[in-house]
C-alpha positions as CSV (number, residue, x, y, z in Angstrom):
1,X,-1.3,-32.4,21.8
2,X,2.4,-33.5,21.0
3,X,5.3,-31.7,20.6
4,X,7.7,-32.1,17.9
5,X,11.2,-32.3,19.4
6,X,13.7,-29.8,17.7
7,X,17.2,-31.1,17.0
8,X,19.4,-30.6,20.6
9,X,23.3,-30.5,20.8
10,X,24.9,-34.0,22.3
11,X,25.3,-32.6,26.0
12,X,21.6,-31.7,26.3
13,X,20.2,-35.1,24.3
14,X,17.6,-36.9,26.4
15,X,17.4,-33.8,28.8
16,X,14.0,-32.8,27.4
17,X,10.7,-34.0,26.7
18,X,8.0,-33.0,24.3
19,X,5.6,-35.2,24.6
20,X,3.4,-33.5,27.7
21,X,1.9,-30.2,27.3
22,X,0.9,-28.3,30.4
23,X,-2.5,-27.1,30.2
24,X,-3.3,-23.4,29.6
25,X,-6.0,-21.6,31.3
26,X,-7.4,-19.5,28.7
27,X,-7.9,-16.7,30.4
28,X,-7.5,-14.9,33.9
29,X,-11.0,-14.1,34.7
30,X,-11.2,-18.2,34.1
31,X,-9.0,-18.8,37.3
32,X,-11.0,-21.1,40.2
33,X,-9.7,-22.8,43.4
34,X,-9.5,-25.3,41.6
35,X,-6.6,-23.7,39.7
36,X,-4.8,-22.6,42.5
37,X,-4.8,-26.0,44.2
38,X,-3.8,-27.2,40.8
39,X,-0.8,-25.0,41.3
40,X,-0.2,-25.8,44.6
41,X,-0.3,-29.8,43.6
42,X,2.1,-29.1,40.7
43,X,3.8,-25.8,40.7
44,X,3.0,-24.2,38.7
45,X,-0.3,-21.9,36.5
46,X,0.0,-21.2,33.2
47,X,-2.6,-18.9,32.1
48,X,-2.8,-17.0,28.2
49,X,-4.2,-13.5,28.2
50,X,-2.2,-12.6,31.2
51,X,-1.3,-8.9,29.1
52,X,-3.5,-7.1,26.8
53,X,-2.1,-7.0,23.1
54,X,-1.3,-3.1,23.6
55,X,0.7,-4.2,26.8
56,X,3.0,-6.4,24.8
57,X,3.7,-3.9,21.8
58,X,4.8,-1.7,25.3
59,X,7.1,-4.2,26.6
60,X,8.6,-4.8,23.6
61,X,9.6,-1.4,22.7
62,X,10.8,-0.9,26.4
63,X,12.7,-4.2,26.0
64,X,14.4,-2.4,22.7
65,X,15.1,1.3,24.3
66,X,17.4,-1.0,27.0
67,X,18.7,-3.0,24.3
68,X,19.8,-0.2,21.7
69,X,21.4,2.1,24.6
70,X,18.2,4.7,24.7
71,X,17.5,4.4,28.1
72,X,20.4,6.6,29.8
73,X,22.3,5.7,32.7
74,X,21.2,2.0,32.2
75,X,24.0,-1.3,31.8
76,X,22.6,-4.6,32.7
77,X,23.0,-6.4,29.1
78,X,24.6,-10.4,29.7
79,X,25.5,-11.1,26.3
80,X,24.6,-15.2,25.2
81,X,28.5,-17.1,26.0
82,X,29.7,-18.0,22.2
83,X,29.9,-13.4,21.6
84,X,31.1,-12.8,25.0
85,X,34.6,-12.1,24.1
86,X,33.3,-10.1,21.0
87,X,31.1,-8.0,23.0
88,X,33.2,-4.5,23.9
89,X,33.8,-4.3,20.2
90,X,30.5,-4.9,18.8
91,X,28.5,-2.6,17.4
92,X,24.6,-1.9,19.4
93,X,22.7,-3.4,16.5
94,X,25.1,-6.3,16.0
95,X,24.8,-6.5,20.5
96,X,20.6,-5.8,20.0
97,X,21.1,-9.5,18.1
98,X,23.2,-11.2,20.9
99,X,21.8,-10.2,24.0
100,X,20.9,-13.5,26.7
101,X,19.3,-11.4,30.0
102,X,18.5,-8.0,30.6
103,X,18.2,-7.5,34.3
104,X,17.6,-4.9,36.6
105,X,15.8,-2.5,35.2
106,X,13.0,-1.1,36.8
107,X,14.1,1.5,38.2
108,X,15.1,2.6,34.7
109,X,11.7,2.0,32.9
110,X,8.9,2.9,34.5
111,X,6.8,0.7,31.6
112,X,8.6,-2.6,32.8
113,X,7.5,-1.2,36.5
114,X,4.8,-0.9,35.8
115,X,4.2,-4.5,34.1
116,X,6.3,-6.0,37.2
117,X,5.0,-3.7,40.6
118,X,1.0,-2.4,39.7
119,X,-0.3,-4.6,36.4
120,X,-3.7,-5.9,38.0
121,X,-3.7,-8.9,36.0
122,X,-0.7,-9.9,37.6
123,X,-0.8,-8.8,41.3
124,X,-4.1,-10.4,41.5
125,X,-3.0,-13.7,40.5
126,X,-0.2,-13.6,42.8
127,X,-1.9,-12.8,45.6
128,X,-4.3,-16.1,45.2
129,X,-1.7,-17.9,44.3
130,X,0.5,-17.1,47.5
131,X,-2.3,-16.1,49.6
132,X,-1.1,-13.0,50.7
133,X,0.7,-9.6,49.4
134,X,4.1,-10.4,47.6
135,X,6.3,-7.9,46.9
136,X,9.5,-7.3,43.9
137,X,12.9,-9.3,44.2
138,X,14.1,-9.4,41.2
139,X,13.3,-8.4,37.7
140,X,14.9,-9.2,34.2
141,X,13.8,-10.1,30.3
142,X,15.4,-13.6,29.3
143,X,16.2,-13.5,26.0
144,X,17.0,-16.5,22.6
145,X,18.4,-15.1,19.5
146,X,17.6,-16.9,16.7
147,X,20.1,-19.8,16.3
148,X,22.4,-19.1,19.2
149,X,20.1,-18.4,22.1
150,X,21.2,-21.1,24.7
151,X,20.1,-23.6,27.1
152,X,19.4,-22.7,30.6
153,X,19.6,-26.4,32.4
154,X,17.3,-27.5,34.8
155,X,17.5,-25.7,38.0
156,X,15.6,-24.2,40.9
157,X,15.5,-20.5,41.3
158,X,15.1,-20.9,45.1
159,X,19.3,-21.7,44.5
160,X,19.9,-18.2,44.1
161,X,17.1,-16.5,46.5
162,X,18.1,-14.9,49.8
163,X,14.9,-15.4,51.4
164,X,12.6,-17.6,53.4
165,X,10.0,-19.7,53.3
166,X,10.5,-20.8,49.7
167,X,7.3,-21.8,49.9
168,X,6.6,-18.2,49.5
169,X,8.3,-17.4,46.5
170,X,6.6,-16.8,43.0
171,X,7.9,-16.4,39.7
172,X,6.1,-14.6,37.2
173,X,7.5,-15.9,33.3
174,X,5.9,-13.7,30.4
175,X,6.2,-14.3,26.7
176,X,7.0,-11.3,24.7
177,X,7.0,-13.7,21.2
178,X,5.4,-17.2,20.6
179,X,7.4,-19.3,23.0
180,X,7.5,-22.7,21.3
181,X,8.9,-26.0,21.4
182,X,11.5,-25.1,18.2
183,X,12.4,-21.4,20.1
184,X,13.5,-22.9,23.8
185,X,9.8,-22.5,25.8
186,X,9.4,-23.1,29.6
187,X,9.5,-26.9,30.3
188,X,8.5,-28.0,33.9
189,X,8.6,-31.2,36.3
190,X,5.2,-30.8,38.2
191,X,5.5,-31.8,41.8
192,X,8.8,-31.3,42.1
193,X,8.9,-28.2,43.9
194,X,7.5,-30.4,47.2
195,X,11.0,-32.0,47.4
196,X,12.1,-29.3,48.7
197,X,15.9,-27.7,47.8
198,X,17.7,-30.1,46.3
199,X,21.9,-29.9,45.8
200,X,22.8,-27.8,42.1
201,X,25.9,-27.7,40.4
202,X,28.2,-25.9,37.9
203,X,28.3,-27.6,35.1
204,X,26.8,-26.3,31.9
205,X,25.4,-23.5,34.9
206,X,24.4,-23.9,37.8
207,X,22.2,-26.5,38.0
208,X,20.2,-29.9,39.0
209,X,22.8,-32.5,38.1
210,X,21.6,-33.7,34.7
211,X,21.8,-37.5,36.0
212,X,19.2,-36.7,38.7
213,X,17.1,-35.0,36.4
214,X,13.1,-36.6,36.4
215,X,12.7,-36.5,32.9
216,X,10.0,-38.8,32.3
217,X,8.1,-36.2,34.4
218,X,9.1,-33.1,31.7
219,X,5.6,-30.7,30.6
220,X,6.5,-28.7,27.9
221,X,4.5,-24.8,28.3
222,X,4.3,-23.3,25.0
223,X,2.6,-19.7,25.2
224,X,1.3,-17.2,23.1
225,X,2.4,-13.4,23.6
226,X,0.9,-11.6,27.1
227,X,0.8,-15.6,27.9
228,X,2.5,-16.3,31.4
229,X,3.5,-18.8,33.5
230,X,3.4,-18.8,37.5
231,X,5.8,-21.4,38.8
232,X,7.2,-22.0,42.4
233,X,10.5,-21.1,42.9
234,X,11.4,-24.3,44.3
235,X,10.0,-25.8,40.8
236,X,12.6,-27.8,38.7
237,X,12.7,-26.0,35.4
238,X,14.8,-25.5,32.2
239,X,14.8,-23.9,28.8
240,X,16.6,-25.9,25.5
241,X,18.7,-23.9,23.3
242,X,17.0,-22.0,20.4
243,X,17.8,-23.6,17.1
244,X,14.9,-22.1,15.2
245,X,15.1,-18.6,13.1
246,X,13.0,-17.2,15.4
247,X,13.8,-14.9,18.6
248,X,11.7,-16.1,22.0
249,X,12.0,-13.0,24.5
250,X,10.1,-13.2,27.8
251,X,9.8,-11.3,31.1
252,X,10.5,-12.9,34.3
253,X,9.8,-11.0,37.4
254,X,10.2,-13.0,41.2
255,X,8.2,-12.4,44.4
256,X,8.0,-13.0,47.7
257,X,5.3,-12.6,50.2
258,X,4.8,-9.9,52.7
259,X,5.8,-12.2,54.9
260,X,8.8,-13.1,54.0
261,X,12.1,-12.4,55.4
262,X,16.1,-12.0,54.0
263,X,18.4,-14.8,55.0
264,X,22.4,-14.4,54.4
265,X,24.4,-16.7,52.9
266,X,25.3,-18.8,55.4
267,X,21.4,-19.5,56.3
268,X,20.7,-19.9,52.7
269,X,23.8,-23.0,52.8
270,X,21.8,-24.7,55.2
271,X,19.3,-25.2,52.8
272,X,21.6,-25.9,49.8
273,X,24.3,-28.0,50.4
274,X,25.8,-31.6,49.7
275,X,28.1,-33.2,52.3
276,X,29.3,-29.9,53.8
277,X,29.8,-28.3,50.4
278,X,27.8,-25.4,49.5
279,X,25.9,-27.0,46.3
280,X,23.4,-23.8,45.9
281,X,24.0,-20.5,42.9
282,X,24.8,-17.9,45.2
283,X,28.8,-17.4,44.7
284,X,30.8,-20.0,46.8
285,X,29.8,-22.9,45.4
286,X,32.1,-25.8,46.9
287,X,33.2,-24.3,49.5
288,X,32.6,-26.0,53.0
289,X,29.3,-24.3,55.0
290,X,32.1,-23.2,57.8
291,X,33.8,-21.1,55.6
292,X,31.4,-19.0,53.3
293,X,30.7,-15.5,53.4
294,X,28.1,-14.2,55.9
C-alpha cells in the first residue's frame, strides 16, 4: 500500500515519508507474542478495533462538552499558533474550530477516565506490552483543524517525562476521526526508540534536530476511528500539518509501569543533554546541567 504525499510547507519538505505503511493488527483479540516482540523490536503496535463504535460517538461528545465550555470548572484548551493572539476575543464556536490540545482532563470527565484508567481493551494491551501494571501520567486529545492544524516535528516524548526507566513508558494514540496521510496521521521511525534519548531542540518545537532526522526509516500509521497506536515513549515520532478539509482528533493517554519511579529535573538532564546544555522539553532548555532547577 502507498501513500500519496499531501502538499507540505517549505520548512517541513523532505521531513516525511509516505511510502511505508505500518501494519495494523486487525483486531485485539488477534494480538500474539509475536506482536509484542514485534513491538518491542520496533516500538511500536498498531492495532484497529481498539474502541467499540459506541465508545467513539462517547469520546467525541466528551471531546465537544470541553471544547464548547460545558464541562464547569474546566480550562485546558491550547489554541493551534496562527489564532493564538485572537483567542481571548473569539467566540466558543469560532475557538471549538481552532483548538490544537486539550489536556488534563480527567478529573473533569469521567467518560475520558474512563477510556484512559479502566477501558479493558486498553489496560490489557498495556499490560502485555509492558509486562506489568502501568498506571496514568498524562492525558490529553491532540487535535487538526481542517486547513490550519499544524505540524508536531519529530520528537520523543520521553523529552518531557519525569520518570524512569523509559523503557517503561507507553503511549496510548487513539483516533477519534480517520487519521490519514492528507489529515496529519502518526508517522514513526521503527527501532529508533533502542537508541536511547537522544538531544531535542526548539526550533519549530521542541524537537529531534530535523538534520538528524532518519527519514528513509519514516512508517506512515493511518487508522480508522477506535484505531490506536502503542508506541514507546522513547520512539521518534511526528505528525505533518493538516492541509486537507478534514478535522483528525485523537486521544493520547501516557503510562508508566508500576514500577516506575519520578525523577526531578536535574536527573532527567542527565539523560537529555548536549555538551552540558540541557537539550530535553522540560523548561530550561540551554541552560548548563549545573544550573537547572531541581
Amino acid at each position: 500500500m502507498t501513500c500519496i504525499a499531501p502538499a507540505v510547507a517549505p520548512s517541513q519538505e523532505g521531513l516525511y515519508r509516505y511510502t511505508q505503511v505500518a501494519e495494523v493488527l486487525p483486531d485485539p483479540a488477534a494480538l500474539s507474542d509475536a506482536d509484542v516482540a514485534g513491538y518491542q523490536r520496533d516500538g511500536f503496535l498498531a492495532v484497529e478495533n481498539v474502541l467499540t463504535p459506541a465508545e467513539v460517538v462517547h469520546a467525541r461528545q466528551a471531546l465537544d462538552d470541553l471544547i464548547h465550555g460545558r464541562v464547569e470548572g474546566y480550562d485546558g484548551l491550547q489554541p493551534e499558533p496562527d489564532v493564538k493572539d485572537r483567542w481571548p476575543t473569539m467566540s466558543t464556536d469560532a475557538r471549538a474550530d481552532a483548538v490544537r490540545k486539550v489536556w488534563q482532563f480527567v478529573e473533569h470527565e469521567p467518560r475520558l477516565n474512563a477510556l484512559a484508567t479502566t477501558q479493558p481493551v486498553i489496560q490489557g494491551i498495556l499490560r502485555r506490552l509492558v509486562g506489568e501494571q502501568v498506571r496514568l501520567i498524562q492525558d490529553m486529545a491532540l487535535l487538526k483543524p481542517p486547513f490550519i492544524g499544524t505540524e508536531k516535528p519529530w520528537h520523543q516524548d520521553m523529552a518531557y517525562f519525569g520518570w524512569t526507566p523509559p523503557e517503561k513508558l507507553i503511549g496510548a494514540w487513539i483516533a477519534l476521526d480517520p487519521a490519514t496521510a492528507e489529515n496529519g496521521c502518526m508517522h514513526v521511525l521503527p527501532g529508533t526508540h533502542r537508541q536511547g534519548p537522544v538531544a531535542h531542540t526548539h526550533d519549530r518545537d521542541c524537537q529531534i534536530p530535523d538534520e538528524r532526522v532518519e527519514v528513509e526509516r519514516d512508517v506512515i500509521v493511518p487508522l480508522a476511528p477506535g484505531g490506536a497506536l502503542f508506541f514507546s515513549a522513547l520512539l521518534h515520532h511526528g505528525t505533518p500539518p493538516n492541509h486537507s478539509p478534514h478535522r483528525r482528533r485523537a486521544l493520547q493517554f501516557h503510562y508508566a509501569a508500576e514500577s516506575c519511579a519520578r525523577i526531578d529535573r536535574r536527573q532527567h538532564a542527565s539523560l537529555y543533554f548536549e555538551g552540558d546544555l540541557y537539550a530535553g522539553c522540560r523548561g530550561e532548555m540551554g541552560k548548563p546541567l549545573a544550573e537547572l532547577t531541581p
